[in-house]
C-alpha positions as CSV (number, residue, x, y, z in Angstrom):
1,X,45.9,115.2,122.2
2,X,48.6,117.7,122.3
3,X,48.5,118.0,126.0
4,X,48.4,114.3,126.8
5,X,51.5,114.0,124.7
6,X,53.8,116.2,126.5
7,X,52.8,114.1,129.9
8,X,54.1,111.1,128.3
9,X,57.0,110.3,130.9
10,X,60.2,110.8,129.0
11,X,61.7,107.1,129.5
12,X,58.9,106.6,126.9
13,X,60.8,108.9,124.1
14,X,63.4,107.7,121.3
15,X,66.8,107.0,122.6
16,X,69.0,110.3,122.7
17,X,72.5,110.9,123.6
18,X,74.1,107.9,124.5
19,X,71.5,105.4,124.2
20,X,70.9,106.2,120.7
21,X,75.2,106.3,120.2
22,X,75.2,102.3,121.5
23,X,72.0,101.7,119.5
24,X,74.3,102.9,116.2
25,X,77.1,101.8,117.1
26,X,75.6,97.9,117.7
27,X,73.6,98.2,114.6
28,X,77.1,99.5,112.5
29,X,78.3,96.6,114.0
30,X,76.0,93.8,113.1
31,X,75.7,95.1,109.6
32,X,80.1,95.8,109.1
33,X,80.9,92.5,108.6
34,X,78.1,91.6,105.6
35,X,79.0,94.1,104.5
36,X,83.0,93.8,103.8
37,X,82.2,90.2,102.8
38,X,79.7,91.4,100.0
39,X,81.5,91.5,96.5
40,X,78.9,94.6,95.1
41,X,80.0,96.5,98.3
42,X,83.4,96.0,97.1
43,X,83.0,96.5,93.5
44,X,80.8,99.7,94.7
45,X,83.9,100.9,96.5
46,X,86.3,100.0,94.1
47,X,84.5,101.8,91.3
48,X,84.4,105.3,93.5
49,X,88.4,104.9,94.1
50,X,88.9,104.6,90.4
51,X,86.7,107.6,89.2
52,X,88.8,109.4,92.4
53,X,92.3,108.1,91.0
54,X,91.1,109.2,87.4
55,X,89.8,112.7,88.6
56,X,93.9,113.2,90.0
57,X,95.0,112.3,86.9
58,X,92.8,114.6,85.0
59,X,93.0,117.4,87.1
60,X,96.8,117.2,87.8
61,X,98.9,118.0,84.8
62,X,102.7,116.5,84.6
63,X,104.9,119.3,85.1
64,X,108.3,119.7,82.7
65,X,110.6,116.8,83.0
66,X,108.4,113.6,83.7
67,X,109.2,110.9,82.5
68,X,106.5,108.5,80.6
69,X,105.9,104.5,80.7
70,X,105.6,104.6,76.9
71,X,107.6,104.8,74.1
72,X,111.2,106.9,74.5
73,X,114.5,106.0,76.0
74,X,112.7,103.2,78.2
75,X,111.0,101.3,75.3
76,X,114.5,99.1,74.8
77,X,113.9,97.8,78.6
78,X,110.4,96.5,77.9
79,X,108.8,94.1,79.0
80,X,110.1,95.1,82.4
81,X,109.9,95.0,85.9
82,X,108.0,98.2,87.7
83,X,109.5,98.8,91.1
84,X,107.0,101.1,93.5
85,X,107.4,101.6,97.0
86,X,104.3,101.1,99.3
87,X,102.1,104.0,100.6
88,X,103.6,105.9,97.1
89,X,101.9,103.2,94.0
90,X,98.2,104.4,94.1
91,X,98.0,106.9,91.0
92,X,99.8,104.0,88.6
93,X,96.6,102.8,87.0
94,X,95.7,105.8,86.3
95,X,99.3,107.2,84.5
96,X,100.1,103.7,83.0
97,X,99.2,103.6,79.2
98,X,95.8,102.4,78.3
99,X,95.3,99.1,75.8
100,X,99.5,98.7,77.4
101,X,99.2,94.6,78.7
102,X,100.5,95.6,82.6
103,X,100.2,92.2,85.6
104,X,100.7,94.0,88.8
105,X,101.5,91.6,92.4
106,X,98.9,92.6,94.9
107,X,99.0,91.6,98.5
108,X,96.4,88.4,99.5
109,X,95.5,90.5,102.6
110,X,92.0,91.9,102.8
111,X,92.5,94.9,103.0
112,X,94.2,94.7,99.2
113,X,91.4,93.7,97.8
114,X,90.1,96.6,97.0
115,X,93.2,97.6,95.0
116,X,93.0,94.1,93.0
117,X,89.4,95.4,92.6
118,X,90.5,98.8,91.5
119,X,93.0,97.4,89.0
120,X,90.7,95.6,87.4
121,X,88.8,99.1,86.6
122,X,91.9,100.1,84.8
123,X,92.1,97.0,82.6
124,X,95.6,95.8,84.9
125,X,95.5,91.9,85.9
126,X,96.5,91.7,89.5
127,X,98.3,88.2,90.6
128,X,97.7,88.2,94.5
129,X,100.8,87.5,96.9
130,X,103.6,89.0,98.8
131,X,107.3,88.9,96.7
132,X,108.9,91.6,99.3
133,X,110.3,88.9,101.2
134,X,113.7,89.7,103.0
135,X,114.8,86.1,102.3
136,X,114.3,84.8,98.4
137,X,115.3,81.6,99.5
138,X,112.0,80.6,101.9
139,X,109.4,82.7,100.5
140,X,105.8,81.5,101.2
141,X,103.9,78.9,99.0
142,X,101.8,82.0,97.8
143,X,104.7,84.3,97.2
144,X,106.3,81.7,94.8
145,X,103.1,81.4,92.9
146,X,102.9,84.9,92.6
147,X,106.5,85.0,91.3
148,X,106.0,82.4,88.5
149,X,102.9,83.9,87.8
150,X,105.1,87.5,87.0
151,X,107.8,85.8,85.4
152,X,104.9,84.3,83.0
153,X,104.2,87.5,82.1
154,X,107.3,88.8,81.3
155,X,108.0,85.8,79.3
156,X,104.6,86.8,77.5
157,X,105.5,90.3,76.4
158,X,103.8,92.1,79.4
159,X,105.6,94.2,81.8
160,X,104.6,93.8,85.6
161,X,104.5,96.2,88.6
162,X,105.5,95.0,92.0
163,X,106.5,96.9,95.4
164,X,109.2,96.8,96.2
165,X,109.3,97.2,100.3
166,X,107.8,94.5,102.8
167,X,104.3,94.7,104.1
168,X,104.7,96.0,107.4
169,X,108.5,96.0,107.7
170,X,110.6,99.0,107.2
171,X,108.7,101.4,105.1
172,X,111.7,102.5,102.0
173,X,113.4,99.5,102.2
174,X,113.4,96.7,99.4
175,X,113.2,93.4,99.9
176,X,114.7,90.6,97.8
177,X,112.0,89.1,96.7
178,X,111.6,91.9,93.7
179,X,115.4,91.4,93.0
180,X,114.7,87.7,92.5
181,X,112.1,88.5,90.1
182,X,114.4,90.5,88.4
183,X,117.2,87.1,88.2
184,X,114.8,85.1,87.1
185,X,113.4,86.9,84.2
186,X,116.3,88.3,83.3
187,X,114.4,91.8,82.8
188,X,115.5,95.1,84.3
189,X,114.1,96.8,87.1
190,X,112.4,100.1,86.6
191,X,112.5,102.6,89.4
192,X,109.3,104.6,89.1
193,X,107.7,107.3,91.4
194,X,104.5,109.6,90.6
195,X,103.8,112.6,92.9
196,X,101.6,115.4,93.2
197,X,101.7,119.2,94.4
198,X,98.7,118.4,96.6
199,X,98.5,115.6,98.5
200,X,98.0,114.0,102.2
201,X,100.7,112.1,103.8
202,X,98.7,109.7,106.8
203,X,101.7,110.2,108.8
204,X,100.3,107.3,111.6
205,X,100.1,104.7,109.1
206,X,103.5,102.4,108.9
207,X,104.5,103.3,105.3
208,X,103.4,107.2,105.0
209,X,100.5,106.1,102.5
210,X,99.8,109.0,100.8
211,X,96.2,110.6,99.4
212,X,97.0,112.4,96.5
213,X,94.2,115.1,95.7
214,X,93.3,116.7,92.9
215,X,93.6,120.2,90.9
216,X,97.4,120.0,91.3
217,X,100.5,118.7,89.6
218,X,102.1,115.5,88.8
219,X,105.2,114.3,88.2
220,X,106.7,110.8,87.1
221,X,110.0,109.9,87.6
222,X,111.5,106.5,86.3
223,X,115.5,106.0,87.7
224,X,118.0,104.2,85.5
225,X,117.0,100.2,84.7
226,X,118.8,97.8,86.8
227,X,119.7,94.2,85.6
228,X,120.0,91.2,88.5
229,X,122.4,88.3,86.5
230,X,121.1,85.1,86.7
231,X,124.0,83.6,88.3
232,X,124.2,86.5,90.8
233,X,124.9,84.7,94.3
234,X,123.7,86.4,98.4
235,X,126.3,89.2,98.6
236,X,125.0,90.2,94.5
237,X,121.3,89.8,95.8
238,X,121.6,92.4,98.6
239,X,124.0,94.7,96.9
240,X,121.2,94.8,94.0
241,X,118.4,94.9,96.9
242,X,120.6,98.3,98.3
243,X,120.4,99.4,94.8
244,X,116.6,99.0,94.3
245,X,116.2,100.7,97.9
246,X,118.8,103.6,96.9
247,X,116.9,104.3,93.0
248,X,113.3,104.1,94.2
249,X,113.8,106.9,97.0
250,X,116.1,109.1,94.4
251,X,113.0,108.3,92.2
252,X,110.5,109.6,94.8
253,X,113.0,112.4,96.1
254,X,113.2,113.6,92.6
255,X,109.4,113.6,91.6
256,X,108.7,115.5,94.4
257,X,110.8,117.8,93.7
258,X,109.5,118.4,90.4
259,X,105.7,119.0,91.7
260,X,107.0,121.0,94.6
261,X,109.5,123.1,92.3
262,X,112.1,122.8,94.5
263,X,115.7,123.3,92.8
């Protein structure tokens, strides 16, 4: 038996090499798809990024100096607006107070539902749409929702978080659709920024998302509130959209600082 099976011709063996690469790579394929679509995939997912965000927090002490969502010299500005720039807003549910009512904006793209998903681990409501708009005045059906929706909110007690830069535009740069948020309310806009000591920056991805890793130190940083009037007119809307842009990277410039202990 042995010797008849090493005469077997060897077209006859299991696919090697590249054969068996297009085999995987046709079955990855046929199975991807199902598989994004399926909502315990997703929840699956969701749940790992959670315990990952939680482990962060628990492993990552704030250093002297950070700031804290609760209670201090910024309970007078709540309920408020949360101002976070992409690629920087991933830790949040994991520093932001528990049993604290918190309705974050979260992008209706695909790829963000994972973070709605994620939110909802934290106990956060996420409203989905895009407010970054660079023009208030012709935002998309779903960014007005969304707005209304945050605006509710506020209205209720709640604060909300919202970032502040455009999906896919310039990466550090507010738009004005946070500033509206902030006319319409009438609440303030809180600059906030977390960090840590040890962290990937994916430098190839538009906004410099960053990983932050674990066993490290935090920092949060919140920047002085800014109020939007409500009878603030185009040139008041972009000086407060300059403002936004200017606090939230003094914000980000300072927290890292603080993890980095840079003087």
């Amino acid at each position: 038996m042995e010797h008849d099976l090493a005469k077997e011709p060897a077209s006859e063996a299991a696919p090697t090499g590249r054969g068996g690469s297009r085999t995987t790579k046709a079955f990855w394929r046929k199975i991807r798809e199902p598989l994004a679509q399926s909502r315990f995939v997703k929840n699956a997912i969701a749940s790992l990024l959670a315990q990952f965000v939680r482990l962060v927090r628990l492993t990552s002490p704030l250093v002297a100096g950070s700031a804290r969502f609760s209670g201090g010299a910024y309970a007078e500005f709540e309920p408020g607006i949360i101002a976070l720039w992409h690629g920087q807003h991933l830790l949040t549910p994991a520093y932001y107070p528990k049993r604290k009512p918190l309705v974050a904006m979260v992008s209706r793209s695909a790829d963000a539902e994972l973070n709605a998903l994620m939110l909802e681990k934290f106990g956060i409501e996420a409203v989905r749409g895009s407010g970054g708009r660079d023009n208030a005045r012709h935002l998309d059906k779903g960014g007005a929702k969304a707005l209304i929706a945050l605006k509710k909110s506020l209205v209720a007690g709640k604060n909300v978080a919202m970032i502040a830069d455009i999906p896919h535009g310039t990466p550090r740069d507010a738009g004005l659709g946070i500033v509206l948020l902030a006319r319409l309310s009438g609440r303030p806009l809180l600059p906030v920024a977390i960090a840590t000591s040890r962290r990937k920056v994916l430098e190839k991805s538009w906004d410099k998302t960053t990983i932050n890793l674990p066993f490290g130190r935090s920092a949060v940083t919140i920047g002085t509130p800014i109020f939007v009037a409500a009878d603030a007119d185009d040139a008041e809307m972009e000086r407060k959209r300059q403002e936004v842009t200017a606090a939230l990277n003094a914000a980000t410039a300072e927290a890292y600082r603080l993890v980095d202990g840079r003087r």
